[in-house]
Every structure is written in structure tokens, then in C-alpha cells.
C-alpha angles and dihedrals in degrees: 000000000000137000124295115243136194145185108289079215084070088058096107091032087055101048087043094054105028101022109028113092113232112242093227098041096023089227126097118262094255112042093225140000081250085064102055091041099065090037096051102045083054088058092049095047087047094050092046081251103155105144118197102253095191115123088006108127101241132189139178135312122161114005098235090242093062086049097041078058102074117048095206095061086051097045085048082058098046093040090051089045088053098039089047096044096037092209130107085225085077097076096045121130105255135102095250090058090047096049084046101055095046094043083062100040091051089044091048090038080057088053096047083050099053086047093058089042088060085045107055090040084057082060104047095161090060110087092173106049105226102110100036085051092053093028079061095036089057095043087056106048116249103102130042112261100246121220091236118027093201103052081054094057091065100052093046127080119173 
């Protein structure tokens, strides 16, 4: 497998969500840029997201020995391959395969980029993200509007 890559556009988007340490937990709000890979390029398959990355500078993301490391990220970019082909050919053992399913799930992790992006420029007054991620979240759908966000905030950990 090789590297991961991203827009080089997604660079301050990146360090804010997967580097920077939250001021209240002292950790940054993804535990690793594994982490918001695979959940942003879920959110971009899910929104139909899947930017040409054709001619975009790119750079890296996630070193494909840090993502070959956790079975679960693997198995994100090969269910998103198969769910976007919709054909089992999608998950066979050769390098065209391979280079198809990652070249998906980067293009899908830059529209779930772009998504948060939207997201936290909808909160300016969140420098952190959290609740413009599950403000958003909750808007769309796929968590329960608590009562109190930020009693929420404490019990979540993405």
C-alpha cells in the first residue's frame, strides 16, 4: 500500500483538528491524522463528496505504515472502495485494486475535508472545532441532539 496524500490546501485544517492540543483535554481533537482520514473520507463518501485530485498539489497524510497498522483504517478504505465501485472486483489482490481504492478514499478524505472545513467556518467562535463538528453532526443527522452540548463534549472522544 502507499502513502496516503492530501490537498496541501487542507494543511491548517489538518494541524487544528489532528495536531493541535485541545486546551480542556490537552490532546488534539483526532488522535491521530489516521484518524481524521478515515473519518473524513466517511463523511465524504456519505455526502457524495469525491473532489478530482488531478493537478492538486497533494502531500502526505498518513505514511502507509502508520495506516497498514490498524486494521480498521484499512478495512474504512476498502469498505469505501467496495461501497463506491459496487463490485466485488473492487477488493481483489492486485496493484490496480490497491491504487483504486486509495485513490477513492484520498479523493473522499478531500471531500470530508472540505466538509469540516464548511463546518468549522459556520462556528467561528470555536477555535477548537468540537462543537462545530457535533453542532454539524447533530444538524445532519447522525447524532442525537443533546440537551446540553457541552455536557456532551465531555463524554465524546473522537
Amino acid at each position: 500500500m502507499r502513502n496516503i496524500r492530501r490537498l496541501v490546501a487542507h494543511e491548517d485544517l489538518c494541524v487544528r483538528l489532528a495536531q493541535a492540543a485541545h486546551p480542556a483535554s490537552g490532546r488534539p481533537l483526532f488522535g491521530t491524522y489516521r484518524d481524521l482520514a478515515c473519518f473524513a473520507a466517511m463523511l465524504g463518501f456519505e455526502q457524495g463528496r469525491k473532489p478530482d485530485l488531478t493537478d492538486q498539489p497533494l502531500e502526505l497524510f498518513v505514511d502507509s505504515r502508520i495506516f497498514e497498522r490498524s486494521e480498521t483504517a484499512v478495512d474504512v478504505a476498502y469498505l469505501i472502495a467496495l461501497a463506491d465501485a459496487k463490485r466485488v472486483e473492487a477488493l481483489a489482490d492486485t496493484l490496480e485494486a490497491e491504487e483504486e481504492a486509495i485513490s477513492n478514499f484520498e479523493r473522499y478524505a478531500a471531500g470530508g475535508l472540505a466538509i469540516l472545513q464548511e463546518w468549522l467556518d459556520a462556528e467561528p467562535s470555536d477555535p477548537d472545532g468540537e462543537k462545530a463538528v457535533l453542532t454539524a453532526l447533530a444538524k445532519g443527522g447522525y447524532l442525537a441532539t443533546p440537551e446540553n452540548l457541552d455536557d456532551a463534549l465531555r463524554n465524546v472522544v473522537f
